[in-house]
C-alpha positions in Angstrom: 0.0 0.0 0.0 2.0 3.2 -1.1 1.7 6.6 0.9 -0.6 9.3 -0.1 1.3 11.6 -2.6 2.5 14.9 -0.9 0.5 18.4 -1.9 1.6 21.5 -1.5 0.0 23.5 0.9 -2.3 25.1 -1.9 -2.8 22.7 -3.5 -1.3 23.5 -6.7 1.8 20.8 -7.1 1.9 17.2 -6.5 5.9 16.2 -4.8 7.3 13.7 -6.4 11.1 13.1 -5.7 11.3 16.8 -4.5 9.8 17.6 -8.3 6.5 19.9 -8.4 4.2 17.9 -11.2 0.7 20.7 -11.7 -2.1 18.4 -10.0 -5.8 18.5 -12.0 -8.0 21.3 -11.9 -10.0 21.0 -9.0 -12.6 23.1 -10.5 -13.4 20.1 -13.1 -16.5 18.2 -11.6 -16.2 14.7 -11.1 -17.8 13.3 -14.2 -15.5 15.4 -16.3 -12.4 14.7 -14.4 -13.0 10.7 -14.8 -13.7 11.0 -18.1 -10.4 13.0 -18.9 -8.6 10.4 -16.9 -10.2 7.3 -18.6 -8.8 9.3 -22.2 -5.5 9.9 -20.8 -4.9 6.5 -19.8 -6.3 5.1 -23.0 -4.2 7.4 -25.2 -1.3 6.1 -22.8 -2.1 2.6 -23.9 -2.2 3.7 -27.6 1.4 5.2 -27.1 2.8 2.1 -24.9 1.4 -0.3 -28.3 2.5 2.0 -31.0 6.1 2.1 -29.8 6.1 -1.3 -29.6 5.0 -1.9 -32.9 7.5 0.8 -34.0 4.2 2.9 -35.8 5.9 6.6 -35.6 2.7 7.7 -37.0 0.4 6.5 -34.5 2.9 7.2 -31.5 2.4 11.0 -32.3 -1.3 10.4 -32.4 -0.9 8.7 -29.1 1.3 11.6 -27.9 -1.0 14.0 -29.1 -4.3 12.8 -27.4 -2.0 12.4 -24.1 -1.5 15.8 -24.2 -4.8 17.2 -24.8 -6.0 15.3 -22.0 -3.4 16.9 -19.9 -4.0 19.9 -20.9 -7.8 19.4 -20.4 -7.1 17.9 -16.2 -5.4 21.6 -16.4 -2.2 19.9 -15.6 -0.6 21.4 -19.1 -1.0 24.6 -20.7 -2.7 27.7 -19.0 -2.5 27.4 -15.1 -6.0 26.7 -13.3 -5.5 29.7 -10.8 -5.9 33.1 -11.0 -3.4 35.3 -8.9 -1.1 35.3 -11.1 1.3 33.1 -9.7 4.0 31.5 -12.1 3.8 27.6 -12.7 6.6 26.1 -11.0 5.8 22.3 -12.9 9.3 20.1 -13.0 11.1 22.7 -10.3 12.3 20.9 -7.8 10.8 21.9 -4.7 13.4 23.4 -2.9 14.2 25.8 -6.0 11.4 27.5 -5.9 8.5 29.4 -3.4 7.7 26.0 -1.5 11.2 25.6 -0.2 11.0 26.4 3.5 8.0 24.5 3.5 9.8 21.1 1.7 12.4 21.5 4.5 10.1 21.4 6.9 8.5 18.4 5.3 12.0 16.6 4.5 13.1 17.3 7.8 9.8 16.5 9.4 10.3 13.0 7.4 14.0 12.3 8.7 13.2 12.3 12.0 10.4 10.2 11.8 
């Protein structure tokens, strides 16, 4: 059973290896949201069978539709919020604003 992922405190960033990854919109109702997801994991699929039949064609296809369904969750393109805060997606955390709280958390981590 694998920990729940680690959000910063607004909500913005998912934490993965100390890397900020733009979480979904949360503004998306739920129907919309799981039917983006279901897309995005089926145009993973496409891209996971169309590199292994070496299909260049259909892995851009595949890349494409990954994309727009990124970009649709609101973790690509345009950011979600509205005070004009810059997105910080593939920073590491301790590079940008979050950084004295990811200490905290690291340290918080490290001595438990």
């Amino acid at each position: 059973m694998s920990a729940e992922p680690l959000v910063t405190p607004d909500g913005r960033y998912l934490v993965v290896r100390g890397r900020l990854w733009r979480r979904t919109d949360p503004r998306l109702d739920e129907a919309t949201r799981a039917s983006l997801v279901h897309d995005l994991m089926e145009a993973r699929r496409a891209k996971k069978t169309a590199l292994a039949a070496d299909d260049a064609a259909a892995v851009e296809d595949a890349r494409a539709r990954v994309d727009a369904a990124k970009t649709s969750l609101g973790e690509r393109g345009p950011v979600w919020w509205d005070d004009d805060a810059p997105d910080e997606t593939r920073r590491m955390a301790r590079n940008t604003r979050y950084a004295d709280w990811f200490a905290d958390v690291e340290a918080d981590a490290a001595t438990n």
